[in-house]
N, C-alpha and C positions, 0 to 999 in steps of 0.2 A: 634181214630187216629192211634193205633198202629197195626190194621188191614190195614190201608192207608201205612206206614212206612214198615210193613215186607213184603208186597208185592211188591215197590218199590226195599226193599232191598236185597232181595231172587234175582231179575235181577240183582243189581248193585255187591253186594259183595262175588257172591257163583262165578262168573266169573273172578275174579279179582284176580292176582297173584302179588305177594308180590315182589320187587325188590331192595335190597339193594346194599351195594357201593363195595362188594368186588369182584377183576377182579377174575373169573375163569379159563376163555380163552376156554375152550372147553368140551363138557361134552360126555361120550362114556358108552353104553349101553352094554352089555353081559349077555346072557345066553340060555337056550334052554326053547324049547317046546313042553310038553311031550302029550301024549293022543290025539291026531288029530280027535281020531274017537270020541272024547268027546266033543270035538268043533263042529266038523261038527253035532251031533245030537242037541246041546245046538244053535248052530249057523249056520246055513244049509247052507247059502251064503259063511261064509268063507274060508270053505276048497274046492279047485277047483283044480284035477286033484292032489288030494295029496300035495298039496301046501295051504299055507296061504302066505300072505304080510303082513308084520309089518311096520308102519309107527313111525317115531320120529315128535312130532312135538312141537314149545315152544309158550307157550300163551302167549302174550304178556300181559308186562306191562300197568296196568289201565284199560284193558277187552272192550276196544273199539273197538279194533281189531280182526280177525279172527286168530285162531291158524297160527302159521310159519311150513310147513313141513320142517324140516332138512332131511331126509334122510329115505330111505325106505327099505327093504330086502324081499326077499322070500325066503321060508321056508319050504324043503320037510320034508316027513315022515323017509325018509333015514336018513338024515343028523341034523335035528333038533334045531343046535346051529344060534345064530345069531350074529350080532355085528347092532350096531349102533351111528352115531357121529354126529355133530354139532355143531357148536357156541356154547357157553353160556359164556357170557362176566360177568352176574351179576346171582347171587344167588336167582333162583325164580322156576315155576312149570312148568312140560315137563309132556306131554303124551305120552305114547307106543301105538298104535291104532292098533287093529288085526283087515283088513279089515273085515266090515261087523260082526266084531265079540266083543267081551268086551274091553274096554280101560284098562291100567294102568297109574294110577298118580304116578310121582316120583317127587324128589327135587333134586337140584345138589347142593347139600352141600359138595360132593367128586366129584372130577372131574370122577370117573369112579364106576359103581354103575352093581351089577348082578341082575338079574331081571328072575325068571324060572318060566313058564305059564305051570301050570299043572290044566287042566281041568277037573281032577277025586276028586280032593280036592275043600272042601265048598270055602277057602279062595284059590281061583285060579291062585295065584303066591306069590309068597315068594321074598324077596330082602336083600341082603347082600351089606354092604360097604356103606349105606347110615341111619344114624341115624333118619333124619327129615320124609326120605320116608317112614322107618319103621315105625314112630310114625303117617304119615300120615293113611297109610295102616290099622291102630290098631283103630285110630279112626273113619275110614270110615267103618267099617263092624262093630265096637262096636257101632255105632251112629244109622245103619241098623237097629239092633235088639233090642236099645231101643226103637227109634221113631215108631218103626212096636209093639211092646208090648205098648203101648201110644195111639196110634191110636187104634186097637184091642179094649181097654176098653174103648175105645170112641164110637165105633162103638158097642157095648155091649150094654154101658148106653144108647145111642139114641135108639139101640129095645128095651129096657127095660121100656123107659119112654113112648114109642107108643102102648105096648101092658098094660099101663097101673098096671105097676108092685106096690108091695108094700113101703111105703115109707124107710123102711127100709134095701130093698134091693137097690134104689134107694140111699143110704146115702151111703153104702158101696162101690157100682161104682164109686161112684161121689168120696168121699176119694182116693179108689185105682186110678181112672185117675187122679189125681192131686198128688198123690204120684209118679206115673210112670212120670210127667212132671217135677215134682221136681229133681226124682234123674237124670232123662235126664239133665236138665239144671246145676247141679252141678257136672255131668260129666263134661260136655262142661267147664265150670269157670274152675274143676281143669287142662284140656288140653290147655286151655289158657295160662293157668300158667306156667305152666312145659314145655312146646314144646321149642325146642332147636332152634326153626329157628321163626322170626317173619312170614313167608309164612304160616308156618303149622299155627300157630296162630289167622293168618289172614283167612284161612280157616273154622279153629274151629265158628269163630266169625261171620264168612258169614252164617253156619248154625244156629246159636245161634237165628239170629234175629228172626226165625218162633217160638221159643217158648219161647226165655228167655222177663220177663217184662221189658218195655223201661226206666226204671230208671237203671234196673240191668246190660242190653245190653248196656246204655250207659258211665255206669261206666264202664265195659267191656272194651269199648273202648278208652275211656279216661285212661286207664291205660296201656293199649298197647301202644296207642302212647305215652307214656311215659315211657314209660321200651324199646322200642324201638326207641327213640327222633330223629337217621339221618334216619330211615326208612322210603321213599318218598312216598313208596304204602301204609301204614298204615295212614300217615298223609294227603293224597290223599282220603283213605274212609272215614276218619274224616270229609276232605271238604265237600265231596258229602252228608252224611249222614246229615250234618248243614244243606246244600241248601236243600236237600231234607223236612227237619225240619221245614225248614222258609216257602217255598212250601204248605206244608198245613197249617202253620198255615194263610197264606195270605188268603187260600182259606175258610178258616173257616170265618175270620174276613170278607169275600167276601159275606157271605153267605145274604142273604136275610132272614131273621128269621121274623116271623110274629107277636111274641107277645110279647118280651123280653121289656119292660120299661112299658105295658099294665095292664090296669086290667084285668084279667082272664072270658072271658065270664062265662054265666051263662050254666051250662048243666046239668042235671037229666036225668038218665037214671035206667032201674030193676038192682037188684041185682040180684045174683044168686037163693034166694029165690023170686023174683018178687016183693020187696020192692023200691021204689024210694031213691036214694042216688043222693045228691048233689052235687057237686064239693063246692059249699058254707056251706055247714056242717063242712068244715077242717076247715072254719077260725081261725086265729090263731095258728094256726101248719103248716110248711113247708112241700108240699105235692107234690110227684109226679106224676103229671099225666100220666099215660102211658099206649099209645096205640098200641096194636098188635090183634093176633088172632092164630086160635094154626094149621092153614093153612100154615100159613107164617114162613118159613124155618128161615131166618134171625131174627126174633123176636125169637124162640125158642133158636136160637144160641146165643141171646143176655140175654136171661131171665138167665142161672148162674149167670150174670156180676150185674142186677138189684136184683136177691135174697143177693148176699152178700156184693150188697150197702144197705140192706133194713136189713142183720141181723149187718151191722156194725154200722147203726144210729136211728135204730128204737126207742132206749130207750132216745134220743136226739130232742124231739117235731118232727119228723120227720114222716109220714106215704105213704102209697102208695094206689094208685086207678087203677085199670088197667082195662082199656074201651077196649073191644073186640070187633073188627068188624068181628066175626063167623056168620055163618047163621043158623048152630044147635046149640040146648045147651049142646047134648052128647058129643060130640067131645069137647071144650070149657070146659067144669066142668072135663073133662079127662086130657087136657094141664095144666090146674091148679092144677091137684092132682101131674099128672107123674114130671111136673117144681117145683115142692113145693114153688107156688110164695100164701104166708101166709099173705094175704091180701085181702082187699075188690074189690070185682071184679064186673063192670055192663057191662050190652050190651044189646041192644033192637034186637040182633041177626039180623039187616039188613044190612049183607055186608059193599058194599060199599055205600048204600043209607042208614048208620048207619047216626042219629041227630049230632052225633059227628065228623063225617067229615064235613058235612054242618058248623056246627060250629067256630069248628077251623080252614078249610078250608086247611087242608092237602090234600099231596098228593102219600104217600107210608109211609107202615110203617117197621120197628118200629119207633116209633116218639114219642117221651114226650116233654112236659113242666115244668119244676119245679116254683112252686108258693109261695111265703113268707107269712108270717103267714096275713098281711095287704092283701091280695090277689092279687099281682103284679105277674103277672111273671118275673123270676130272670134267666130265661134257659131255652133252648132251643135244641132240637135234641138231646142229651147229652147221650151219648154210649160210651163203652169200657170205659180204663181210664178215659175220661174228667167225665163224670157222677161223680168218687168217687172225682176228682182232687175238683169239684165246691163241693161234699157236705162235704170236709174236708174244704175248706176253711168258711164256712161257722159254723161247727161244731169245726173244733180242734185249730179256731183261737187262 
């Protein structure tokens, strides 16, 4: 679910600007703009005839909306300075827009804020007179370069586990990307914390949802809207983020599940050494049957989430079966080493004319069953969270 949840929410909360009750009456932009020929190589559209145009514009409250332009200037190579002015009646987020060239995000926390675009520096403007902008600015280029180090060893361990690396270089990836997601997301919690404006906050939080866990995103939020209580836009993504919540779970409850209150057909199929393994061999131990194949991009992305449901209850009558619809057995006995999924694996290696689709009568995988020790099945499709959600309720009742 929480692959359904940050995808909705990455739309709903990275656009949504924070709007509290205090009047400001007008917020006014200054500064210059240095390096043109720096822009124009980085930006070829925006310098035209030695000029740029800078745009003000204020995003409205709750992100339904398109941007408001306030006000606009142009900008030679001569002269360089600019101003800019408009409205701002309540305390939320304004963009600088250099046609066709980089935005800046500000806050009107100060009615009057400097802002100087220099395109020879990594961080290509600087801002004076505004607290929230500044903390904005610090964690959007600090957020950059962790989530870009995060990915990187993400992208490392997926060649590592295709070219069929050893398991122990494979331990080390997998630590370090879960280290770099760690101190990512305990960044993000301490700027939560500390941000002087709920906007900046409310930001932080909009990123949070692609990596922080939905118990910890939603303590997150629940504490926001509580250190911030009249803040309308905070209490606002609170709503959204419920409906959104109740949304899938309606759709889950919607779902058509094929074998949940059933007894568990009968399947045999080889093992990896060409032995016959039964799905009725586990009787008596809760088992999860799980189907993939090491073609299938989404089941590889899913196989972390089932190795460390499988090292957090293994020692708990609990085991795992993973029926592969592969058509070789090279590639299949290769996903099994580079996944370290440490368990019994079969497949009569026929695609999708595998006995086990026939059987269960799917139709995409990944896809499991979870079966009780009587051979019922108790679950169904069970991915990301819900998978540990149903084997804690079952183990750590």
């Amino acid at each position: 679910m929480k692959s359904i949840q940050n995808r909705l929410l990455m739309i709903l909360l990275v656009a949504i600007s924070s709007c509290g009750s205090k009047d400001k009456g007008t917020l006014e932009v200054t500064g210059n703009i240095a390096n043109l020929d720096k822009v124009a190589s980085l930006y070829p559209k925006a310098v035209k005839n030695g000029t740029v145009t800078l745009f003000l514009y204020e995003i409205p409250y709750g992100g339904d909306l398109p941007p408001v332009q306030l006000d606009s200037v142009t900008v030679s190579a001569e002269k360089r300075s600019y101003t800019l002015k408009g409205p701002a009646k309540h305390t939320g987020m304004y963009n600088i827009v250099v046609l066709d060239g980089p935005m800046v995000p500000v806050v009107n926390d100060v009615s009057n804020i400097t802002v100087d675009i220099d395109m020879a520096n990594e961080r290509f403007y600087t801002v004076a007179g505004s607290v929230a902008s500044r903390e904005l600015q610090d964690f959007i280029f600090t957020y950059e370069v962790k989530i870009a180090g995060a990915e990187q060893t993400m992208a490392q361990l997926d060649s590592l586990k295709r070219i069929g690396a050893a398991d122990s270089t494979l331990i080390n990836y997998t630590n370090r990307k879960n280290e770099a997601i760690k101190e990512l997301n305990e960044y993000m919690k301490r700027m939560m914390n500390d941000a002087s404006q709920p906007v900046v906050a409310a930001f932080v939080l909009g990123r949070s949802a692609k990596t922080l866990p939905t118990p910890e995103f939603e303590t997150a939020l629940n504490s926001l809207t509580q250190k911030y209580a009249s803040d309308s836009n905070l209490a606002e993504m609170k709503k959204r983020y419920l409906a959104i919540k109740e949304q899938v779970a309606k759709i889950r409850e919607q779902q058509d599940y094929l074998w949940v209150g059933k007894q568990a057909p009968a399947l045999s199929l080889p093992d990896v050494n060409g032995k016959n393994i039964s799905i009725a061999s586990y009787k008596g131990k809760y088992v999860l049957v799980d189907f993939w194949a090491s073609w299938c991009k989404p089941c590889r992305d899913e196989n972390p989430n089932v190795v460390a449901a499988y090292n957090k209850f293994k020692d708990k009558n609990f085991a795992i079966l993973g029926v592969s619809l592969d058509k070789a057995k090279e590639p299949w006995l290769e996903a099994i080493k580079a996944d370290q999924l440490k368990w019994t694996h079969v497949s009569d290696l026929a695609y999708w004319d595998s006995k086990a689709v026939s059987v269960f009568g799917f139709n995409g995988i990944p896809y499991n069953i979870l079966i009780d020790p009587d051979g019922k099945v108790i679950g169904e499709a069970l991915r990301g969270e819900e998978l540990h959600k149903k084997l804690s309720e079952i183990f750590l009742k």
